[in-house]
Structure formats: structure tokens, C-alpha cells
mmCIF file of the N, C-alpha and C atoms, coordinates in Angstrom:
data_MODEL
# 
_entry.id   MODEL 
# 
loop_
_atom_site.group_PDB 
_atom_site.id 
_atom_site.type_symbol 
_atom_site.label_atom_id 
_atom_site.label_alt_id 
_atom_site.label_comp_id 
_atom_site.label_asym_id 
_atom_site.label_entity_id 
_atom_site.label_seq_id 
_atom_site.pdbx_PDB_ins_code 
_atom_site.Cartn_x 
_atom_site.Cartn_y 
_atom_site.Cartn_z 
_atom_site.occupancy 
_atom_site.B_iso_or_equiv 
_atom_site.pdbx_formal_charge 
_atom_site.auth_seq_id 
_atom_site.auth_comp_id 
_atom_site.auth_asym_id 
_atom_site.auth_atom_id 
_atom_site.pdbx_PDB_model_num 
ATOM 1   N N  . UNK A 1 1  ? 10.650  27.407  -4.372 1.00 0.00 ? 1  UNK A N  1 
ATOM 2   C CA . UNK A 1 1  ? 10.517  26.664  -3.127 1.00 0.00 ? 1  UNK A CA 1 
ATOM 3   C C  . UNK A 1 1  ? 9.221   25.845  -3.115 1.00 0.00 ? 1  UNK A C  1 
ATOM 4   N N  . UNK A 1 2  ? 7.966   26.197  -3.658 1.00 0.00 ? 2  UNK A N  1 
ATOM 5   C CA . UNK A 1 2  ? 6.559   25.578  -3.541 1.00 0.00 ? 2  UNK A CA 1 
ATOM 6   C C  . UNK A 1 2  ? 6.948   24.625  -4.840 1.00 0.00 ? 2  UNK A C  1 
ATOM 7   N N  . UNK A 1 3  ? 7.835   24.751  -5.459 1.00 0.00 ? 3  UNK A N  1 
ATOM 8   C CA . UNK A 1 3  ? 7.720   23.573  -6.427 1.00 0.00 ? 3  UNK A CA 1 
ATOM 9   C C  . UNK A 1 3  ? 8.225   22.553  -6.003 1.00 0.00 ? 3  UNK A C  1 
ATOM 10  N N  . UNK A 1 4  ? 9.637   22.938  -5.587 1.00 0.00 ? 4  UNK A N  1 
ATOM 11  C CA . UNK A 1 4  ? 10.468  21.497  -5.260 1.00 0.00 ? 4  UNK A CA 1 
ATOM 12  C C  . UNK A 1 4  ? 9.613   20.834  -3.669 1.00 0.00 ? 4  UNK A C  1 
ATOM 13  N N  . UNK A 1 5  ? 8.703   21.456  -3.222 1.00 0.00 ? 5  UNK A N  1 
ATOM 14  C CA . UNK A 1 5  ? 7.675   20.553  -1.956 1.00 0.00 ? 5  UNK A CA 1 
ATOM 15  C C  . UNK A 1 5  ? 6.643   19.874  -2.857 1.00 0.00 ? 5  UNK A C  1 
ATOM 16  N N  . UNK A 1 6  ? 6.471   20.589  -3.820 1.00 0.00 ? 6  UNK A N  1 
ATOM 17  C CA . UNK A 1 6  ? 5.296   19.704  -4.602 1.00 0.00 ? 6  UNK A CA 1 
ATOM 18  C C  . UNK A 1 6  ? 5.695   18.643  -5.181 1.00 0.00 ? 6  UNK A C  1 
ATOM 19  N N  . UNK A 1 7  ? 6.788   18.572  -5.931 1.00 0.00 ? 7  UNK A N  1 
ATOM 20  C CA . UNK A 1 7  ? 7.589   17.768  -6.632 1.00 0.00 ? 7  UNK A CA 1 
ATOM 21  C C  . UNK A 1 7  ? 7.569   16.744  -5.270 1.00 0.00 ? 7  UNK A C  1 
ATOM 22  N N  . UNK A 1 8  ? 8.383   16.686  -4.092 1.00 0.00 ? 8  UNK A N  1 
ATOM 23  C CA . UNK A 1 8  ? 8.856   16.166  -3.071 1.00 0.00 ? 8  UNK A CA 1 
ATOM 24  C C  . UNK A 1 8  ? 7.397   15.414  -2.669 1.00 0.00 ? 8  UNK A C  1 
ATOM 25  N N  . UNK A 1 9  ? 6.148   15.901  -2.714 1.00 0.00 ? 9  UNK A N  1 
ATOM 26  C CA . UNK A 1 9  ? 4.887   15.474  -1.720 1.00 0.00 ? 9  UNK A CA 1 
ATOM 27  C C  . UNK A 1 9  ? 4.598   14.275  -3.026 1.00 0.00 ? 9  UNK A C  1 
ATOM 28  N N  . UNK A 1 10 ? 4.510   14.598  -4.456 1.00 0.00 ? 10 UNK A N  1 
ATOM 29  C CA . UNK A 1 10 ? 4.192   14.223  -5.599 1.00 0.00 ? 10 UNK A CA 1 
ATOM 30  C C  . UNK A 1 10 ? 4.612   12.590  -5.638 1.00 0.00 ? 10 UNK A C  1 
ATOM 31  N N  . UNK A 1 11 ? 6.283   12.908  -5.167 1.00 0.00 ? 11 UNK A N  1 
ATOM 32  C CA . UNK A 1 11 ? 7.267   11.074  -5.254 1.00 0.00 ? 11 UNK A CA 1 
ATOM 33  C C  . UNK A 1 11 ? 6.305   10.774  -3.830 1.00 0.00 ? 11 UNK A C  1 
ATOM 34  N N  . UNK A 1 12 ? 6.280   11.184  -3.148 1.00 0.00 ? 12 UNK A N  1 
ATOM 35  C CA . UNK A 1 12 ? 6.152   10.446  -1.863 1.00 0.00 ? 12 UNK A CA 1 
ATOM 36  C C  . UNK A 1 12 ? 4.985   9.707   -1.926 1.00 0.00 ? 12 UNK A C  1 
ATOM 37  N N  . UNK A 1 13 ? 3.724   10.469  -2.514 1.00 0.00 ? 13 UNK A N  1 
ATOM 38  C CA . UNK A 1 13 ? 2.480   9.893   -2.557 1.00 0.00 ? 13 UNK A CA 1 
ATOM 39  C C  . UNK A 1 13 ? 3.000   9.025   -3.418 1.00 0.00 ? 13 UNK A C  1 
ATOM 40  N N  . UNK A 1 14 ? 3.385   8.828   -4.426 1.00 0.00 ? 14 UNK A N  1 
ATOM 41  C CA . UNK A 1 14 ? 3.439   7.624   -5.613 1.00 0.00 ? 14 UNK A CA 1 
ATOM 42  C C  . UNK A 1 14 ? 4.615   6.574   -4.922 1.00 0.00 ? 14 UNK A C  1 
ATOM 43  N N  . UNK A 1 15 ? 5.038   6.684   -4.133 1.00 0.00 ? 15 UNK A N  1 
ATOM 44  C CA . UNK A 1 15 ? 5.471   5.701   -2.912 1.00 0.00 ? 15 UNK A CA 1 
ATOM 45  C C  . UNK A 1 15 ? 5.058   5.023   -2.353 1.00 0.00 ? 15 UNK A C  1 
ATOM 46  N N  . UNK A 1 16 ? 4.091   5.722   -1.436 1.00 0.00 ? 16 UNK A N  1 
ATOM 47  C CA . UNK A 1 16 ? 3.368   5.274   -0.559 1.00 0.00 ? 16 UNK A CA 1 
ATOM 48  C C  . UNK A 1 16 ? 2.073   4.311   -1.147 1.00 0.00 ? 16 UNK A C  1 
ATOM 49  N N  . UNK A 1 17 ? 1.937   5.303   -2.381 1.00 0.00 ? 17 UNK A N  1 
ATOM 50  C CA . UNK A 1 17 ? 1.055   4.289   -3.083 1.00 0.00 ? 17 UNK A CA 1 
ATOM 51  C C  . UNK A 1 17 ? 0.874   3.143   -3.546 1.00 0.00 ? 17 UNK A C  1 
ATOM 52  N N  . UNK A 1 18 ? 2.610   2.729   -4.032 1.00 0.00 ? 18 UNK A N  1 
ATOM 53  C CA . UNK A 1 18 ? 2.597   1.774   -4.238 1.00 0.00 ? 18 UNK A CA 1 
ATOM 54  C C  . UNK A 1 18 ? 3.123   0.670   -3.317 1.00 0.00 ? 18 UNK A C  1 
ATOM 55  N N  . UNK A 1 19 ? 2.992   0.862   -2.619 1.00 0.00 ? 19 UNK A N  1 
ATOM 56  C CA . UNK A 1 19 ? 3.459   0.145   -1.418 1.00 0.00 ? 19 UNK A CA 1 
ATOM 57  C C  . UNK A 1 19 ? 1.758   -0.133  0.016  1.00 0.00 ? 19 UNK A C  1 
ATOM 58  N N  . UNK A 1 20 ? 0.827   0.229   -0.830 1.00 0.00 ? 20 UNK A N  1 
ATOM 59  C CA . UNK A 1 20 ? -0.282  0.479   -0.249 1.00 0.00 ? 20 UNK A CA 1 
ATOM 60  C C  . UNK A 1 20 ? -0.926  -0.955  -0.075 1.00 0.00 ? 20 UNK A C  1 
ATOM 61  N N  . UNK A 1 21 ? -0.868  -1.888  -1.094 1.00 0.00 ? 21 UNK A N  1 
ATOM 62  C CA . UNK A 1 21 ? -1.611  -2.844  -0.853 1.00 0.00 ? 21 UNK A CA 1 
ATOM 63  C C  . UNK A 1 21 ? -0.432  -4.183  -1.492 1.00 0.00 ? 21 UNK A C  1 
ATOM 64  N N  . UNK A 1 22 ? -0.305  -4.527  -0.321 1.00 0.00 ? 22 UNK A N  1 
ATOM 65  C CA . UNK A 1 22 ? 0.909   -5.312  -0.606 1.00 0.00 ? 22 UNK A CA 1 
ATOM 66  C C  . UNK A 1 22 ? 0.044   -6.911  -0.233 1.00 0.00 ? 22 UNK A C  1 
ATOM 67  N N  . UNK A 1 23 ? -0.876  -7.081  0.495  1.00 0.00 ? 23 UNK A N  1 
ATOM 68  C CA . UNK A 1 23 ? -1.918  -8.360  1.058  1.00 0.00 ? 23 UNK A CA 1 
ATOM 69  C C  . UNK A 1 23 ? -2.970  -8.424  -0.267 1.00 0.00 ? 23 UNK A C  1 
ATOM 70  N N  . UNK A 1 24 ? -2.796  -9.820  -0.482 1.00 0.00 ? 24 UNK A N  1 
ATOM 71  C CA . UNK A 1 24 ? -3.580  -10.258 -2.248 1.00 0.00 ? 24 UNK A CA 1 
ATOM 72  C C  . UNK A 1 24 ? -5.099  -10.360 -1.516 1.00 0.00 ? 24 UNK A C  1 
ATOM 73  N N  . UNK A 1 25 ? -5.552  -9.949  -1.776 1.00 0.00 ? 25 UNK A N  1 
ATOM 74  C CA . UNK A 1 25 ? -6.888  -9.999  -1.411 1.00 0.00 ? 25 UNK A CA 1 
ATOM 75  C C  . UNK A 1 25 ? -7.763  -10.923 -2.232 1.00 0.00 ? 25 UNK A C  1 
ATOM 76  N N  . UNK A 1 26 ? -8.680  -11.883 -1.349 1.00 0.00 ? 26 UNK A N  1 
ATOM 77  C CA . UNK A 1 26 ? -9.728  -13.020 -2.198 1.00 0.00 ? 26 UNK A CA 1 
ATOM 78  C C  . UNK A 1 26 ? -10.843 -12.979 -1.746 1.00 0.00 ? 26 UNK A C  1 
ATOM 79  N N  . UNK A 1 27 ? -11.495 -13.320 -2.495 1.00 0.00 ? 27 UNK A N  1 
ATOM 80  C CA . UNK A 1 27 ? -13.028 -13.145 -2.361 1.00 0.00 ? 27 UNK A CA 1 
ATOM 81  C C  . UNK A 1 27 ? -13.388 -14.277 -1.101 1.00 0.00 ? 27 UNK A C  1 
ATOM 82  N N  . UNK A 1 28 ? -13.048 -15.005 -0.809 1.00 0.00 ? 28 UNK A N  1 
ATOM 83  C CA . UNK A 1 28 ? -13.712 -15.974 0.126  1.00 0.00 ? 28 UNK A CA 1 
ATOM 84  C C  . UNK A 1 28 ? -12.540 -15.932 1.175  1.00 0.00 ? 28 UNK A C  1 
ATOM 85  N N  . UNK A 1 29 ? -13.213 -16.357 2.383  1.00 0.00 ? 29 UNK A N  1 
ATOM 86  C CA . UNK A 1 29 ? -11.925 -16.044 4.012  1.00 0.00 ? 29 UNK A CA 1 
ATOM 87  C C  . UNK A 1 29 ? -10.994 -17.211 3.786  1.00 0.00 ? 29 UNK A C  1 
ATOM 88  N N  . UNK A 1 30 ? -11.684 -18.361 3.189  1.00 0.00 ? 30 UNK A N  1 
ATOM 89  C CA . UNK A 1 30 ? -11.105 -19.783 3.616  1.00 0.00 ? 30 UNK A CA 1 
ATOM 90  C C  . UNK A 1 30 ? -9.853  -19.958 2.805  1.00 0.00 ? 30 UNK A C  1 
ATOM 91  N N  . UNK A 1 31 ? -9.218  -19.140 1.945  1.00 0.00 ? 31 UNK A N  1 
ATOM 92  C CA . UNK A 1 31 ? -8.208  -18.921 1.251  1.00 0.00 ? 31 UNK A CA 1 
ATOM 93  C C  . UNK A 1 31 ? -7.181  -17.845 1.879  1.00 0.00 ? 31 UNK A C  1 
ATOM 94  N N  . UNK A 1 32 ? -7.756  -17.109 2.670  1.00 0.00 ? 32 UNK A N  1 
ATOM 95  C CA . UNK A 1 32 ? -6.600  -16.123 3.347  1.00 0.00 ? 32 UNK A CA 1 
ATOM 96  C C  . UNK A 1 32 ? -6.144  -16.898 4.840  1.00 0.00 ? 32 UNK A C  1 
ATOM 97  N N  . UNK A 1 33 ? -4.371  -17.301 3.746  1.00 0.00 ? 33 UNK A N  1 
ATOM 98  C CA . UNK A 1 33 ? -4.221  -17.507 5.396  1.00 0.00 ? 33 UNK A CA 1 
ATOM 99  C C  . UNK A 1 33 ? -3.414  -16.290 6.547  1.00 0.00 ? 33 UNK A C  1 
ATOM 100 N N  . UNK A 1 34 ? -3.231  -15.472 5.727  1.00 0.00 ? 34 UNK A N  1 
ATOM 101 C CA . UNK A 1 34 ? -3.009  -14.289 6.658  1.00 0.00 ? 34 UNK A CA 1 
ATOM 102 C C  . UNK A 1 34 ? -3.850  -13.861 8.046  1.00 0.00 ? 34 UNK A C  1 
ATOM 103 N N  . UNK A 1 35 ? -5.243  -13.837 7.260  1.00 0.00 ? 35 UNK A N  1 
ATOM 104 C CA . UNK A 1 35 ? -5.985  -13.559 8.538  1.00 0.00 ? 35 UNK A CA 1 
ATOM 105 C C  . UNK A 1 35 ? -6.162  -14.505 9.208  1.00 0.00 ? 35 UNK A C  1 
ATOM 106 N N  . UNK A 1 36 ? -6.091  -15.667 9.236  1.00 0.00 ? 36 UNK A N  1 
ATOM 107 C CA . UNK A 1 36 ? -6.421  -16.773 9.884  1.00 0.00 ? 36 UNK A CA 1 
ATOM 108 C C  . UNK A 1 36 ? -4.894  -17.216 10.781 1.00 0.00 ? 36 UNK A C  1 
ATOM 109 N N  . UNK A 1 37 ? -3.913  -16.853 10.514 1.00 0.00 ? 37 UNK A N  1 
ATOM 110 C CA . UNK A 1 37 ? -2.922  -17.161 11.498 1.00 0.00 ? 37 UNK A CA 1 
ATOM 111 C C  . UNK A 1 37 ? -1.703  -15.936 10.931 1.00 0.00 ? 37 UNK A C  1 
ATOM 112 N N  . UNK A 1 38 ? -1.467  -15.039 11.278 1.00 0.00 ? 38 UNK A N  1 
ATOM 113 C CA . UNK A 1 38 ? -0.727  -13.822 11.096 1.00 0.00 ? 38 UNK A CA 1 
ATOM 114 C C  . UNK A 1 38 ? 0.499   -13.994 11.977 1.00 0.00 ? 38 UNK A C  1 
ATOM 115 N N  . UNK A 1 39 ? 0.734   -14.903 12.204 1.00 0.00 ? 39 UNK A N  1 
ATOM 116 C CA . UNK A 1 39 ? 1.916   -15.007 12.879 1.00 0.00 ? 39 UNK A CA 1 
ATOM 117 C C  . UNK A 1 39 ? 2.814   -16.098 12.271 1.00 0.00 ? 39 UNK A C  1 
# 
């Protein structure tokens, strides 16, 4: 039983993980237009 939750917590984190940073991030603001109009 403690395996198949570990197994289960194990996919989820490597899920979540990769799904963590989905916004390209740049060194300067004047290139993101996300933050500048998010709608």
C-alpha cells in the first residue's frame, strides 16, 4: 500500500513539474508581452 502512494505522489510531482513553468522568461520587461497586457 505505501508503495503504490509513493509510486502515485512520484508521477504526480513529475507532472506537475513539468507543467511548472510554461511562461518563457527574459531578461529585460520590454520583451514580455505577457506582463504587459495579459489579457
Amino acid at each position: 500500500m505505501k508503495k503504490g502512494i509513493f509510486i502515485l505522489f512520484v508521477i504526480v510531482f513529475y507532472v506537475l513539474r513539468s507543467e511548472a513553468q510554461q511562461d518563457p522568461q527574459f531578461t529585460q520587461y520590454m520583451y514580455s508581452d505577457l506582463l504587459i497586457n495579459p489579457g
